[in-house]
C-alpha positions as CSV (number, residue, x, y, z in Angstrom):
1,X,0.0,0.0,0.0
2,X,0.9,3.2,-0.8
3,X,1.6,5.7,2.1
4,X,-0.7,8.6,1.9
5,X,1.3,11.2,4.6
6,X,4.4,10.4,1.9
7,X,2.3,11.2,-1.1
8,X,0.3,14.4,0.6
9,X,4.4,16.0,0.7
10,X,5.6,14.8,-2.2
11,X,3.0,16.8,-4.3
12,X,4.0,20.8,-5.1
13,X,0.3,21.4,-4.5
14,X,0.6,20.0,-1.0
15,X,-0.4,23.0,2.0
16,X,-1.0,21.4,5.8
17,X,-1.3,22.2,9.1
18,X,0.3,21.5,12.8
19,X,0.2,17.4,13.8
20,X,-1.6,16.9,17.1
21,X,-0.8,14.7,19.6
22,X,-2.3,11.0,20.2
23,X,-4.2,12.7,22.7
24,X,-6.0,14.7,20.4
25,X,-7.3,11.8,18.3
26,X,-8.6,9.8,20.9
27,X,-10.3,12.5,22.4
28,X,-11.9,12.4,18.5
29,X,-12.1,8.8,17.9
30,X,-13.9,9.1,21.5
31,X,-16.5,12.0,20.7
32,X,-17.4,10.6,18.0
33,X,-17.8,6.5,18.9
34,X,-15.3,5.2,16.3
35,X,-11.8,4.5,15.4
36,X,-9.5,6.0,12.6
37,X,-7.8,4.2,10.1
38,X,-4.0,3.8,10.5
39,X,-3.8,6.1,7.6
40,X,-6.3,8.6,8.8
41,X,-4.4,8.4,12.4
42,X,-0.9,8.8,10.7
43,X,-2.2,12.0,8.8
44,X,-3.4,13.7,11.6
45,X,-0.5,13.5,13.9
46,X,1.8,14.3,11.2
47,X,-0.4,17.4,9.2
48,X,-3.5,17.4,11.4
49,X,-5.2,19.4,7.7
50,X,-4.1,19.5,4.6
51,X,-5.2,20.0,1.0
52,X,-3.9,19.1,-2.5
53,X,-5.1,19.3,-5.9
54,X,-8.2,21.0,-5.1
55,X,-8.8,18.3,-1.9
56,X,-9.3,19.6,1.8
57,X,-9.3,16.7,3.6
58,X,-10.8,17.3,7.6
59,X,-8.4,17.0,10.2
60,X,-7.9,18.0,14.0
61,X,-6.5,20.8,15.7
62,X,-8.8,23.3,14.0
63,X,-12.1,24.5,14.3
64,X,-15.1,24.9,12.1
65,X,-16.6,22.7,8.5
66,X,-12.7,21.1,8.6
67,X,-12.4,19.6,11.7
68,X,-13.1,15.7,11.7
69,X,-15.4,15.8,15.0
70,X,-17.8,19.0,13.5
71,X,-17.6,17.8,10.1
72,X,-18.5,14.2,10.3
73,X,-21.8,15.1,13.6
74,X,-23.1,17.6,11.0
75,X,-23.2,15.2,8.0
76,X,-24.7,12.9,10.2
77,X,-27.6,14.9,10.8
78,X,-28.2,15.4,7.0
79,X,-27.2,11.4,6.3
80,X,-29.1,8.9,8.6
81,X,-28.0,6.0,6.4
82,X,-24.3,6.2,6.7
83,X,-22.2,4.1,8.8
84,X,-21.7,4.7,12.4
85,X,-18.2,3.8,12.1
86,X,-17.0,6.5,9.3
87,X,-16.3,9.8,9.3
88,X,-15.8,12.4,6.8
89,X,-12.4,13.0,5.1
90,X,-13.5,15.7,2.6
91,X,-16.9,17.8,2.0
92,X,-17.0,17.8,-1.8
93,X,-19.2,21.3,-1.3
94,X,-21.5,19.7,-4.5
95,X,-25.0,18.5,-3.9
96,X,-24.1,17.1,-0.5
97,X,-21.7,14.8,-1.6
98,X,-19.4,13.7,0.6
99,X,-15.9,11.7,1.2
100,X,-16.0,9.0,4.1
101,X,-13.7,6.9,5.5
102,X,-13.9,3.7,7.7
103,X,-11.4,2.1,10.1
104,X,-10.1,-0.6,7.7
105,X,-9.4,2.5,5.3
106,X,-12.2,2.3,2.6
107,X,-13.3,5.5,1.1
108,X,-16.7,6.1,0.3
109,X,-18.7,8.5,-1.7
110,X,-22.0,10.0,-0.2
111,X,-25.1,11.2,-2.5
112,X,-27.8,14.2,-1.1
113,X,-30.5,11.1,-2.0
114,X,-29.1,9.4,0.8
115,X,-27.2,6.7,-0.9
116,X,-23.5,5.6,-1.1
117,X,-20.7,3.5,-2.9
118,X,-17.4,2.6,-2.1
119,X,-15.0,4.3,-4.1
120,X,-11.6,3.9,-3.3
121,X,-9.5,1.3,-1.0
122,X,-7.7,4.3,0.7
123,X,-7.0,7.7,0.6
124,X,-3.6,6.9,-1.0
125,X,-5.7,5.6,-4.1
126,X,-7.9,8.4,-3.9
127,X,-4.9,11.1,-4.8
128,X,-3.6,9.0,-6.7
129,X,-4.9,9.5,-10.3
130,X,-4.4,13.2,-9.1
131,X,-0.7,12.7,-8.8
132,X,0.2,12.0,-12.2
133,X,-1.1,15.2,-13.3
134,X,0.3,17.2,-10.5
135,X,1.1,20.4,-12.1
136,X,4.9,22.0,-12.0
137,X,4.5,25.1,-10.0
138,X,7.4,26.9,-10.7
139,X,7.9,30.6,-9.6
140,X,8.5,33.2,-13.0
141,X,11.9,34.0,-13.0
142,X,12.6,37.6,-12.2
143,X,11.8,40.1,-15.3
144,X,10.3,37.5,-17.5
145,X,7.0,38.6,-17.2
146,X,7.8,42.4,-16.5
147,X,9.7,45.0,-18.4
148,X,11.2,47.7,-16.4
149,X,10.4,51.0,-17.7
């Protein structure tokens, strides 16, 4: 398996947070009645947020619609027939459609109908076909763009 935390920095669209400590995500796993996934866990301690290609995945040590605890209680409310055991990973912001996760590491895509499929095996696979189109970000060398007058 592919190691997620390794991918998230290895992208030049990669922006994160501060880790928290184990502390931190039992206190979540513990609010909310569930347990991460190893990859989830791993993310969190090392980033506690981060985004990449368009992505903002939830996380901890934050407040407000990114946090994993406030995020995943409010889609809840709006989605009775998810899982009690997953917990949001990403809001897509579309239709309320959403990104889950379980504790063995399964993604899953939510639907405003109610419904949802498994998608991806991990989050690693989720980024993944983003990866190979990563875009060079380069900064414009000086005077390229600009002409001195």
């Amino acid at each position: 398996m592919r190691n997620f935390v390794d991918q998230l920095s290895k992208s030049k669209s990669f922006h994160s947070g501060k880790g928290v400590t184990q502390d931190v995500v039992e206190a979540a796993e513990e609010e909310l009645n569930l347990m991460f996934s190893d990859e989830y866990k791993k993310y969190v301690l090392m980033y506690g947020k981060a985004s990449i290609y368009g992505h903002e995945f939830t996380g901890l040590g934050i407040k407000g619609p990114l946090n994993v605890v406030e995020a995943t209680k409010y889609q809840r409310s709006k989605n009775p027939n998810i899982p009690g055991d997953y917990y949001i990973v990403e809001e897509l912001h579309i239709d309320d459609m959403a990104i889950w996760q379980n504790r063995s590491g399964e993604v899953f895509q939510s639907y405003g109908d109610g419904t949802y499929e498994k998608m991806f095996d991990s989050l690693s696979d989720l980024i993944e076909e983003d990866m190979e189109d990563d875009p060079v970000i380069e900064k414009p060398k000086k005077g390229l763009f600009f002409r001195k007058k």
